[in-house]
C-alpha positions as CSV (number, residue, x, y, z in Angstrom):
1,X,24.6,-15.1,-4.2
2,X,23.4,-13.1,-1.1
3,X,26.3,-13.6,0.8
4,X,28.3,-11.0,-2.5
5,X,26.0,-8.6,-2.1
6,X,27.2,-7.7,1.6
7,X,30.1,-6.8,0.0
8,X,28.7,-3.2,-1.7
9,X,29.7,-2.0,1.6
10,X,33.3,-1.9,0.6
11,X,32.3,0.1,-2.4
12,X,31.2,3.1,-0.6
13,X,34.9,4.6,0.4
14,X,34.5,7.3,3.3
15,X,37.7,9.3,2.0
16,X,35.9,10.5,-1.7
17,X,32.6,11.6,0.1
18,X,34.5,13.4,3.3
19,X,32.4,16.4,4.6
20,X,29.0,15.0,2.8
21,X,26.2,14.4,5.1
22,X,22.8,13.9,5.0
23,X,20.3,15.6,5.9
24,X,17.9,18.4,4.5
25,X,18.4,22.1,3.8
26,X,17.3,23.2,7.7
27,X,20.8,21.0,8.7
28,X,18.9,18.1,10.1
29,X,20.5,15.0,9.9
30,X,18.7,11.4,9.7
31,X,20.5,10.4,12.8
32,X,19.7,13.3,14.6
33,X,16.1,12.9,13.0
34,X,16.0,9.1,14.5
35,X,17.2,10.7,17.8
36,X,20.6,9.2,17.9
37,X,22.6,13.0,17.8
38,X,25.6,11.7,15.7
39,X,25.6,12.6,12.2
40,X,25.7,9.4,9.5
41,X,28.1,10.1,6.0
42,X,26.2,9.5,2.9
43,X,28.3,6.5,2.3
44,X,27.5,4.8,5.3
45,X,24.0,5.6,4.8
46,X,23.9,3.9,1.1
47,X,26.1,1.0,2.7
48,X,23.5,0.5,5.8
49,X,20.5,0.3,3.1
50,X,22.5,-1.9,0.9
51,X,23.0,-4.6,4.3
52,X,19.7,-4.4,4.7
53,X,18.3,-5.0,1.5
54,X,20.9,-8.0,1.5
55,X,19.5,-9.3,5.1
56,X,16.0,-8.9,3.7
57,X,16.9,-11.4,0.8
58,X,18.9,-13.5,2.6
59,X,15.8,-14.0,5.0
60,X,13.0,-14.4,1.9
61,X,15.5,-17.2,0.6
62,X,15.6,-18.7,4.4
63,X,11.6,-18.7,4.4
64,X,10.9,-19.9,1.2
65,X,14.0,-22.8,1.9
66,X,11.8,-23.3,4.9
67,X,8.5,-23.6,3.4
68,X,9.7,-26.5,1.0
69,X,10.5,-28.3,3.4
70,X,7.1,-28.2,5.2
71,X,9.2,-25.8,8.4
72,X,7.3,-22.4,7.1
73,X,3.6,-20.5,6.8
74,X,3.0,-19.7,4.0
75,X,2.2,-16.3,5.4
76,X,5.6,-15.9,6.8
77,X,6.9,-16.7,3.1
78,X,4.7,-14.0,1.7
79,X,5.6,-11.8,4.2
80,X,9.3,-12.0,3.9
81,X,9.3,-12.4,-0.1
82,X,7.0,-9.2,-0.2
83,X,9.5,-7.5,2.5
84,X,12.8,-8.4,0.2
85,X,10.9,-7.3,-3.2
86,X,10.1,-3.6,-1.5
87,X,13.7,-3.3,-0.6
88,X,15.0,-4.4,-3.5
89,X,12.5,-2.0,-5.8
90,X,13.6,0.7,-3.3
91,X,17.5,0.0,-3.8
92,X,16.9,0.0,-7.4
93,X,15.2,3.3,-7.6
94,X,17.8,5.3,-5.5
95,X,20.3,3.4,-7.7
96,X,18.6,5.5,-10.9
97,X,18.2,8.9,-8.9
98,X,21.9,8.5,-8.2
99,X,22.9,7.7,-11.6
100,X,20.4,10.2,-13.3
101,X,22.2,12.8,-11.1
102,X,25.6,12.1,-11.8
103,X,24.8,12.0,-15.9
104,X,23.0,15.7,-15.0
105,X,26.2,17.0,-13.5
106,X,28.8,15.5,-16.5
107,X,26.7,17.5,-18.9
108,X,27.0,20.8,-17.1
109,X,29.3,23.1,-18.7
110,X,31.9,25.0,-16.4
């Protein structure tokens, strides 16, 4: 079930969201804010938090595989269940800013 999720990548197509970067109104972008200098697409941003969400999980159902058979702490467990259930909650709440913005822009009259 994990392994599908990988595949929002391909959802995200760089061609419909040419020229939009991210970054706030002073031109900063979050790659240039982490240091790297290059500037990241909004679609490749998305796709990077969505492979990491999907890593998290992936890792939460390694640990917990782990733990039943007596290879895991039951910290560890915790930790990495916890870790998976902040990046899914996080996914899911950009998920309805994203869709609550769209539905705000198809209701605006031109």
């Amino acid at each position: 079930m994990i392994d599908s999720i990988k595949g929002v990548n391909g959802l995200f197509s760089n061609s419909a969201l040419t020229g939009v970067e991210t970054g706030a109104s002073n031109g900063v972008t979050a790659a240039a804010a982490q240091g790297s200098g290059t500037q990241v697409s909004f679609a490749q941003m998305l796709g990077d938090m969505a492979s990491d969400m999907a890593g998290a999980l992936k890792l939460s159902e390694t640990k917990s595989f782990e733990a039943i058979q007596g290879k895991a702490d039951t910290r560890e467990v915790v930790d990495a269940v916890m870790s998976a259930e902040q990046s899914l909650q996080t996914a899911i709440a950009i998920r309805d800013k994203v869709v609550t913005a769209y539905l705000e822009v198809a209701r605006m009259q031109i």
